[in-house]
LOLUMDREN-793940 format. One record per atom (N, C-alpha, C): residue number from 0; z negated, y negated, x; chain. Coordinates in nm, 2 decimals, padded with zeros to 4 digits, always signed. Layout:
BEGIN
R pos      w      v      u unit
R NUM      Z      Y      X    A
...
//
This chain:
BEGIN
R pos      w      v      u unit
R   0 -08.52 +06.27 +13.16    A
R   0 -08.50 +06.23 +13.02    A
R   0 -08.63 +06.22 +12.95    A
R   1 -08.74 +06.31 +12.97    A
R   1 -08.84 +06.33 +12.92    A
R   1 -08.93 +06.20 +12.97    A
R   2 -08.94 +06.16 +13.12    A
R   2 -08.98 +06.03 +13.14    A
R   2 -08.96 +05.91 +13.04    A
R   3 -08.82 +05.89 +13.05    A
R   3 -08.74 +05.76 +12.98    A
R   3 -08.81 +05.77 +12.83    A
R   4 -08.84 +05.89 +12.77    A
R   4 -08.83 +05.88 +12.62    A
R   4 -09.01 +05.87 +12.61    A
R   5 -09.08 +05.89 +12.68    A
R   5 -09.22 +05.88 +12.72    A
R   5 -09.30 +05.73 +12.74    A
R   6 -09.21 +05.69 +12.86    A
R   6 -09.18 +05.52 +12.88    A
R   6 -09.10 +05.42 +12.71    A
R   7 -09.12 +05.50 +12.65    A
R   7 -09.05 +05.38 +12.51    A
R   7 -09.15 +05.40 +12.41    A
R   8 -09.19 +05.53 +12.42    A
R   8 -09.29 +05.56 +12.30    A
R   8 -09.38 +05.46 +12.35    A
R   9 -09.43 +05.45 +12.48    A
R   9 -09.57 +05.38 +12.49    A
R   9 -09.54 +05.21 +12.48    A
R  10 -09.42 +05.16 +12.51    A
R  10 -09.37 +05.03 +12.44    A
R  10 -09.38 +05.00 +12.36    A
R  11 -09.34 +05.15 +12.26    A
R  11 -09.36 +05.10 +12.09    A
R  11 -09.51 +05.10 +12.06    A
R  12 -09.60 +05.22 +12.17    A
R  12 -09.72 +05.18 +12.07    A
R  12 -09.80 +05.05 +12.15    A
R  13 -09.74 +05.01 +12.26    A
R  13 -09.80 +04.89 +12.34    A
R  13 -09.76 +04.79 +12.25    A
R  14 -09.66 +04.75 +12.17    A
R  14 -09.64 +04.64 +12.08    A
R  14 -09.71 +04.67 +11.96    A
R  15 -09.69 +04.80 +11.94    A
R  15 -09.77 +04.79 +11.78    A
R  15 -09.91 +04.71 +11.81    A
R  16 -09.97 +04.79 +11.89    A
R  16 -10.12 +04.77 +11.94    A
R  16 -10.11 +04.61 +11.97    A
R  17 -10.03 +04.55 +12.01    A
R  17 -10.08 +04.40 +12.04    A
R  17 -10.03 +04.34 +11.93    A
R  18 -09.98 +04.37 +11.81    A
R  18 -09.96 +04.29 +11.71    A
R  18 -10.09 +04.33 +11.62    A
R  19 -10.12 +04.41 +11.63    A
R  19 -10.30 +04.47 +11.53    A
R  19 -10.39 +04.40 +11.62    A
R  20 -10.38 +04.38 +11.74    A
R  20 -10.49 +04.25 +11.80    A
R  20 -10.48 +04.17 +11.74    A
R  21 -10.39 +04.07 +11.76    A
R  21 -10.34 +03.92 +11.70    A
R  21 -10.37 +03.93 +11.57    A
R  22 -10.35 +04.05 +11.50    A
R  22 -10.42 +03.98 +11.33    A
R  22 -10.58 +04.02 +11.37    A
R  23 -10.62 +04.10 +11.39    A
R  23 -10.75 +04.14 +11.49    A
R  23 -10.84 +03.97 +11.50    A
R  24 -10.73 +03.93 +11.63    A
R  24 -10.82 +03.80 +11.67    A
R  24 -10.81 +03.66 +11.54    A
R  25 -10.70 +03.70 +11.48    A
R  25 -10.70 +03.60 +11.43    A
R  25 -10.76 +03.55 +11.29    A
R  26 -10.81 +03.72 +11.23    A
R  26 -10.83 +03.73 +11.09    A
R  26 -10.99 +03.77 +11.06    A
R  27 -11.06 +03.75 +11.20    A
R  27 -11.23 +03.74 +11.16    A
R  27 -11.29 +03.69 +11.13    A
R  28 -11.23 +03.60 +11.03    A
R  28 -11.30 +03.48 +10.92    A
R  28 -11.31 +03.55 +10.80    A
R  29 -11.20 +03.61 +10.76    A
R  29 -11.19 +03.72 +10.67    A
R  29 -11.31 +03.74 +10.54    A
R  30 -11.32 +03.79 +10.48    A
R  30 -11.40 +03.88 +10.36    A
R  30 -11.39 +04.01 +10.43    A
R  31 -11.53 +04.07 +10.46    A
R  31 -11.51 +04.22 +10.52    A
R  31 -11.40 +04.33 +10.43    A
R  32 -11.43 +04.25 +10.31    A
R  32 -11.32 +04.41 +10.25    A
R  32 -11.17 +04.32 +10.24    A
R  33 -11.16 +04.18 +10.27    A
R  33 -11.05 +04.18 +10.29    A
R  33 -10.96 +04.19 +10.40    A
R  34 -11.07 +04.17 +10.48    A
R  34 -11.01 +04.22 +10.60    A
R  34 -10.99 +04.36 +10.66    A
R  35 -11.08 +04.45 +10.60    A
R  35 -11.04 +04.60 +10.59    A
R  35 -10.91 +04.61 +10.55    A
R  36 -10.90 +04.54 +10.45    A
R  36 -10.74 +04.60 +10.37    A
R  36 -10.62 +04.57 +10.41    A
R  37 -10.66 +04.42 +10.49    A
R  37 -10.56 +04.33 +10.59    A
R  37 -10.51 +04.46 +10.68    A
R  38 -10.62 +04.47 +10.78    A
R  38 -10.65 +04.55 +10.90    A
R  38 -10.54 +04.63 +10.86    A
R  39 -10.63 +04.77 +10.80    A
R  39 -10.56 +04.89 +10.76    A
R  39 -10.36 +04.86 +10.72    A
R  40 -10.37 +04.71 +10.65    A
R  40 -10.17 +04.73 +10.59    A
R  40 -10.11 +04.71 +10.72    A
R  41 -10.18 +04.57 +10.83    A
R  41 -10.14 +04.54 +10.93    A
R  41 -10.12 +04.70 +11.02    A
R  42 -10.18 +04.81 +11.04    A
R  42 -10.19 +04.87 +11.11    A
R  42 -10.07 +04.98 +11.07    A
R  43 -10.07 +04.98 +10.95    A
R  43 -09.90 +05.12 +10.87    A
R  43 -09.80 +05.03 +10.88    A
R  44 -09.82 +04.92 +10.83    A
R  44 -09.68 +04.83 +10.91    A
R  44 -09.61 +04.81 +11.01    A
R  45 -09.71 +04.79 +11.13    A
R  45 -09.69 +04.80 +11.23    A
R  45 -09.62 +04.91 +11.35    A
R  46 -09.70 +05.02 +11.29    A
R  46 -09.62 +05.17 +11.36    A
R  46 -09.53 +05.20 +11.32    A
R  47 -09.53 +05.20 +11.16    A
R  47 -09.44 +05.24 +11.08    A
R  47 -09.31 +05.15 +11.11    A
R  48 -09.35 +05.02 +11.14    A
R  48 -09.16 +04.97 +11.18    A
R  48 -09.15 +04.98 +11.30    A
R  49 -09.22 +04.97 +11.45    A
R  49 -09.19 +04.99 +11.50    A
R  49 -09.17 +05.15 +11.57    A
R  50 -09.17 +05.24 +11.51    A
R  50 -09.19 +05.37 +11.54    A
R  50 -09.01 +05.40 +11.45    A
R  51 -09.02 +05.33 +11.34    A
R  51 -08.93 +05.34 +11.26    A
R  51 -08.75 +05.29 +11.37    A
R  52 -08.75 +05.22 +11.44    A
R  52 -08.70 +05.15 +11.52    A
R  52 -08.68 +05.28 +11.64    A
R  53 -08.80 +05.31 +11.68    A
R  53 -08.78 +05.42 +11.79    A
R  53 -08.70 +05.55 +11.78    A
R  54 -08.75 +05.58 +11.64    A
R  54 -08.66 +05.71 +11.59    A
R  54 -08.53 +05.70 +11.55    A
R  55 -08.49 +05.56 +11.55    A
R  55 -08.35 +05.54 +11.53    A
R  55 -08.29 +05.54 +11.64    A
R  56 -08.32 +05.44 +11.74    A
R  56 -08.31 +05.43 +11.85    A
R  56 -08.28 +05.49 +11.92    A
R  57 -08.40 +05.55 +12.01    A
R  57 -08.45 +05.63 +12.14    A
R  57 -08.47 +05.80 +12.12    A
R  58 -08.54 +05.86 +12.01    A
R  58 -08.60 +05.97 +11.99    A
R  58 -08.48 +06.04 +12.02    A
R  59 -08.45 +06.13 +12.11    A
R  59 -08.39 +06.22 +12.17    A
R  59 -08.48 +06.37 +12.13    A
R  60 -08.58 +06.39 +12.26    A
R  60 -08.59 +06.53 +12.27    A
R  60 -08.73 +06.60 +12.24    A
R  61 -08.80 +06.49 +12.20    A
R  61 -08.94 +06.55 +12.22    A
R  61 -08.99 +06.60 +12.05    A
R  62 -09.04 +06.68 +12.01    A
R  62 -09.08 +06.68 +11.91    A
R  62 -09.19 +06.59 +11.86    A
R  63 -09.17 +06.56 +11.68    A
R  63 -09.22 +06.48 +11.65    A
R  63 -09.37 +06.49 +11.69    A
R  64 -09.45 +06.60 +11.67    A
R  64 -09.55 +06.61 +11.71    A
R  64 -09.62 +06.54 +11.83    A
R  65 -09.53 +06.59 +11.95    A
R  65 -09.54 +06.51 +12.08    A
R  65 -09.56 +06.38 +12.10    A
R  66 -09.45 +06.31 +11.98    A
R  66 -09.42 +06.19 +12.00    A
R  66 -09.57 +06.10 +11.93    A
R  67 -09.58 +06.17 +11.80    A
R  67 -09.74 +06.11 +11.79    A
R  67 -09.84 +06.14 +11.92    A
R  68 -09.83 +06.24 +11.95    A
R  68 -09.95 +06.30 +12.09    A
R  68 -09.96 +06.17 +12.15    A
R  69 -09.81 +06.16 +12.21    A
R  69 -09.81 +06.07 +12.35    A
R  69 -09.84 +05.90 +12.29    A
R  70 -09.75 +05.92 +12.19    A
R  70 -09.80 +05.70 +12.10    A
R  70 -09.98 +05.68 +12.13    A
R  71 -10.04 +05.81 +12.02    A
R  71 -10.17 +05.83 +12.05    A
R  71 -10.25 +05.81 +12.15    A
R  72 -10.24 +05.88 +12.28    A
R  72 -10.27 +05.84 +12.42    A
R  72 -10.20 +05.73 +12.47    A
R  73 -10.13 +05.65 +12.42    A
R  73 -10.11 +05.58 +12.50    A
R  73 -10.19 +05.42 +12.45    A
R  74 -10.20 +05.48 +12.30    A
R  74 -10.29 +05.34 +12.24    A
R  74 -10.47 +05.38 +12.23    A
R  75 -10.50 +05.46 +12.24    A
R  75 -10.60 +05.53 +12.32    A
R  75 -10.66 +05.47 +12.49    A
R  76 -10.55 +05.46 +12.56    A
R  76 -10.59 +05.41 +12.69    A
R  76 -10.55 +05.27 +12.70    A
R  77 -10.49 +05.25 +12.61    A
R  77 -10.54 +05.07 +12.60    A
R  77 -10.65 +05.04 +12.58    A
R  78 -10.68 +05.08 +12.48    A
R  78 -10.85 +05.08 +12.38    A
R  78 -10.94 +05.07 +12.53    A
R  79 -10.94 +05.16 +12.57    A
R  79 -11.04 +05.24 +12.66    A
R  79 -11.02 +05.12 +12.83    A
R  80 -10.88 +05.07 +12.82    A
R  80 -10.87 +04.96 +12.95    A
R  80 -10.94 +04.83 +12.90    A
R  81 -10.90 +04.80 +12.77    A
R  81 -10.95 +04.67 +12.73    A
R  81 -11.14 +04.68 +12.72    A
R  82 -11.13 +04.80 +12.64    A
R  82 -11.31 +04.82 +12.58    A
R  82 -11.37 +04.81 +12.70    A
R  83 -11.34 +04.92 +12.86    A
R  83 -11.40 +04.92 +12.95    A
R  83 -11.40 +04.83 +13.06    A
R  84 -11.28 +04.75 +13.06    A
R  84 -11.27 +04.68 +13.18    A
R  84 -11.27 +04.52 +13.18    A
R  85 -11.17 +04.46 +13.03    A
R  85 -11.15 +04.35 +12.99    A
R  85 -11.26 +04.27 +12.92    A
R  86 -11.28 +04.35 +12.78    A
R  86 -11.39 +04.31 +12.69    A
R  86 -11.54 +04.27 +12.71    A
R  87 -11.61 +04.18 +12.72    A
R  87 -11.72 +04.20 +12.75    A
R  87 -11.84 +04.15 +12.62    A
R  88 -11.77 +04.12 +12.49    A
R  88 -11.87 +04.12 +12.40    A
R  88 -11.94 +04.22 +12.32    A
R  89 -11.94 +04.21 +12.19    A
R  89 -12.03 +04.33 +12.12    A
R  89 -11.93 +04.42 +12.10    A
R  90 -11.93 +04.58 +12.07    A
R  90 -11.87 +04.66 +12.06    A
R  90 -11.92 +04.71 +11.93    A
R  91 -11.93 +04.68 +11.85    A
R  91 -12.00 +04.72 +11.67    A
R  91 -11.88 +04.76 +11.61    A
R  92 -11.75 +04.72 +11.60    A
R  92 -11.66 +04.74 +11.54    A
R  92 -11.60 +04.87 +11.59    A
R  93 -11.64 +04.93 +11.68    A
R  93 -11.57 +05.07 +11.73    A
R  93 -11.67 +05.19 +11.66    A
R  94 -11.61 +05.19 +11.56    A
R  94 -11.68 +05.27 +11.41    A
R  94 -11.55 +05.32 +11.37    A
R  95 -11.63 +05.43 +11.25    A
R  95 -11.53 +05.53 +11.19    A
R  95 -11.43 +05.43 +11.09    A
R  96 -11.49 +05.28 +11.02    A
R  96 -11.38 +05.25 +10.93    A
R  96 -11.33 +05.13 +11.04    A
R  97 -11.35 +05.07 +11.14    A
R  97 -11.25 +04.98 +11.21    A
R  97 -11.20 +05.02 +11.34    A
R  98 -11.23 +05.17 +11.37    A
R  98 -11.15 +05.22 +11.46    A
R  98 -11.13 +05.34 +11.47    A
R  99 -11.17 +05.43 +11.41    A
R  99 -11.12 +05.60 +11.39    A
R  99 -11.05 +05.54 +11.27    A
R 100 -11.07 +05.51 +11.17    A
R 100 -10.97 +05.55 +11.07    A
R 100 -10.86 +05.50 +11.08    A
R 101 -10.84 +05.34 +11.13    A
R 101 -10.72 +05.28 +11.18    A
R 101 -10.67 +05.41 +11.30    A
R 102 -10.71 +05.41 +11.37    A
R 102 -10.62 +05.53 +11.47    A
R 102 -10.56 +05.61 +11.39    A
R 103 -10.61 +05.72 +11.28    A
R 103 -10.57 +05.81 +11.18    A
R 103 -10.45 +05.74 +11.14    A
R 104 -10.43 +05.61 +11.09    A
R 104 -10.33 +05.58 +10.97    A
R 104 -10.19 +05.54 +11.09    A
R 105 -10.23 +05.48 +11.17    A
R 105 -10.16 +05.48 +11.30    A
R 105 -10.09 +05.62 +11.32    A
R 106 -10.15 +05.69 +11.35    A
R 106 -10.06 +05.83 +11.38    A
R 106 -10.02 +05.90 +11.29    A
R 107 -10.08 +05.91 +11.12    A
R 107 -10.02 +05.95 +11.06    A
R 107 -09.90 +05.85 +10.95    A
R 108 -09.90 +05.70 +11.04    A
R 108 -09.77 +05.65 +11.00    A
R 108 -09.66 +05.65 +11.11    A
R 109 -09.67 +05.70 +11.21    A
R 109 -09.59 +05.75 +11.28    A
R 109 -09.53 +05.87 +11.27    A
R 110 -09.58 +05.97 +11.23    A
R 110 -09.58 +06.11 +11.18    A
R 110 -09.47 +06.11 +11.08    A
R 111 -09.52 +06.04 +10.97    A
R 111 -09.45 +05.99 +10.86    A
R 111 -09.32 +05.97 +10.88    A
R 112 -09.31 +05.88 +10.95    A
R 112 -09.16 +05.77 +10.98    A
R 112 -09.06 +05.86 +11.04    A
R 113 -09.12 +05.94 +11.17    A
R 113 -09.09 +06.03 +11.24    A
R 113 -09.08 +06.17 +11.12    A
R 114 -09.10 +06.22 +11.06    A
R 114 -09.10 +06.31 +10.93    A
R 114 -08.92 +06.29 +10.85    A
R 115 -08.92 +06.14 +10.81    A
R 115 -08.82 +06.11 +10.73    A
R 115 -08.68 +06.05 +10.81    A
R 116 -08.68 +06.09 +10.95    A
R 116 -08.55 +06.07 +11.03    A
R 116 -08.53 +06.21 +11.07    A
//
């Protein structure tokens, strides 16, 4: 059971994560502060419905805490497959406001969503 419910979390955060690329790739023309603000809504929206969907869904047994843990690691070792193995341009944007703080709002909109179910 604990597999199954493990295996969906990281689907939800494998989709969140590839829809914050796509505005990612697509929104680098941007105004840096408009695209901060883009970034950051794109990023609470994203978890937040699709997390929101999970806890209706799927969420069975694990505590909420867990369930951010594991979303966490699991968008964590994408980062870390794409940064290290895929990506081969500049890495400038892996900073505290385009990638620690988006992680933060990520897990604490998951937290959130997971909080009010």
């Amino acid at each position: 059971m604990f597999v199954a419910e493990i295996f969906f979390i990281g689907i939800h955060a494998l989709i969140a994560w590839i829809l914050i690329e796509l505005f990612v790739n697509l929104a680098h023309r941007l105004s840096r502060k408009s695209y901060l603000f883009w970034h950051y809504l794109v990023v609470v929206t994203s978890f937040s419905a699709l997390f929101s969907f999970y806890f209706f869904v799927f969420h069975k047994t694990l505590p909420l805490f867990s369930v951010v843990l594991v979303a966490m690691l699991f968008v964590w070792s994408f980062e870390i497959i794409v940064f290290c193995f895929l990506y081969s341009g500049e890495r400038w944007f892996l900073n505290w406001v385009d990638w620690i703080f988006p992680m933060f709002l990520a897990a604490s909109a998951i937290y959130s969503v997971g909080f009010f179910f």
